[in-house]
C-alpha positions in Angstrom: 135.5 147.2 76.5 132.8 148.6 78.9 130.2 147.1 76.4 132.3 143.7 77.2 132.5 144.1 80.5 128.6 145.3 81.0 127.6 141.9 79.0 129.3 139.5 81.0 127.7 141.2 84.4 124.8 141.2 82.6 125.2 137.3 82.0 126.3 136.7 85.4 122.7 138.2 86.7 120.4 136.6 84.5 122.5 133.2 85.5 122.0 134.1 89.1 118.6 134.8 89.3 117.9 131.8 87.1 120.2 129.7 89.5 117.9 131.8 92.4 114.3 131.0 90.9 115.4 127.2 90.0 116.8 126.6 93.8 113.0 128.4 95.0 111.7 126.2 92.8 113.0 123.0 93.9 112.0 124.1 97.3 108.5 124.2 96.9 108.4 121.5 95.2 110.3 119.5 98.0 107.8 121.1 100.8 104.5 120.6 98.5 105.6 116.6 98.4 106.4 116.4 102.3 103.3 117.6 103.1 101.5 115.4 100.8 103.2 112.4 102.2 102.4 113.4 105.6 98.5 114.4 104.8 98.5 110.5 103.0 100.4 109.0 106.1 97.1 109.7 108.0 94.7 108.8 105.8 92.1 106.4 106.2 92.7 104.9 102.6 96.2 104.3 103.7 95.4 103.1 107.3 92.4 100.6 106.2 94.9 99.6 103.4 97.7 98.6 106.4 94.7 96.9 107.9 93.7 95.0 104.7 97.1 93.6 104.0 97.5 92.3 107.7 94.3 90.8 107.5 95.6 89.3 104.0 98.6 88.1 106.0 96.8 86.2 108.6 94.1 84.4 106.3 97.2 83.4 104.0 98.6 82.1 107.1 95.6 80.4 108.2 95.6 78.8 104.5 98.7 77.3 104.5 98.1 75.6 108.2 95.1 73.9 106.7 97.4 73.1 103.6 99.8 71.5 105.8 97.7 69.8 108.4 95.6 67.8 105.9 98.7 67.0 103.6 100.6 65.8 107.2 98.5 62.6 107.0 99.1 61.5 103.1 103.5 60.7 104.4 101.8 58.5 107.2 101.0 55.4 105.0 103.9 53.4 106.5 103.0 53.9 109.9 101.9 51.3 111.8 97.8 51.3 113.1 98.9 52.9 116.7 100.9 55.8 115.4 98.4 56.3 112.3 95.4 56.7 114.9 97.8 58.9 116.8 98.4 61.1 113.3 94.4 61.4 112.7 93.9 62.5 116.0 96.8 65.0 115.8 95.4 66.1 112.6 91.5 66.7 113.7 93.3 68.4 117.2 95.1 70.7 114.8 92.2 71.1 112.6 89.8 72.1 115.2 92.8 74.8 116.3 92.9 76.2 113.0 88.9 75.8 112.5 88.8 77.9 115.6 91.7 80.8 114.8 89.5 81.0 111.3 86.4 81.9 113.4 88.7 84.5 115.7 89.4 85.9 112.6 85.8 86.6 110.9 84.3 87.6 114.3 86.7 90.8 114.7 85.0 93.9 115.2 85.9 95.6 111.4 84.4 91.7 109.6 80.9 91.7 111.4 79.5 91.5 107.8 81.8 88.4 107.3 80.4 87.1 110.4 76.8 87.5 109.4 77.3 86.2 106.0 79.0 82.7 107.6 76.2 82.9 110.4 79.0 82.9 113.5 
């Protein structure tokens, strides 16, 4: 019976300390990913990334203006000659607007290559 009894302590230890070493475990591992994330959250890969997709943004943006404003004209052929000449000069206003939030765009400080490769 004290064999019995000495086993079953014995068990319950070596359960424990596994249970122990596991919970450690899971702790490093826990504070070796948080400080990861936080040494990433201030990297310069990440920040020029952020940059990179809110410059995406705005060009796509800038796209589908263009899209729209020349495709704005092509629903006017049943427009009488007054409100067509009206249309074409909305059209060139809005595409001078867009011409010039394109050039806004490629003269910011981070695209003076882009800049010098359109010669703006």
């Amino acid at each position: 019976m004290l064999y019995l009894c000495l086993a079953v302590c014995a068990m319950f230890l070596t359960f424990s300390f596994g249970r122990y070493l596991s919970a450690r475990t899971r702790l490093v591992e826990k504070t070796i990913d948080e400080t990861i994330t936080r040494k990433l959250s201030a990297s310069p890969i990440k920040i020029e990334l952020a940059r990179l997709k809110e410059e995406n943004g705005v060009m796509r943006n800038l796209l589908t203006d263009m899209v729209e404003n020349e495709a704005s004209l092509a629903q006017a052929s049943h427009m009488s000659e007054a409100d067509r000449a009206r249309a074409i000069d909305s059209r060139t206003a809005r595409r001078r607007e867009i011409f010039g939030e394109a050039l806004l765009v490629l003269r910011r400080p981070g695209e003076r290559s882009a800049s010098r490769q359109f010669n703006i």
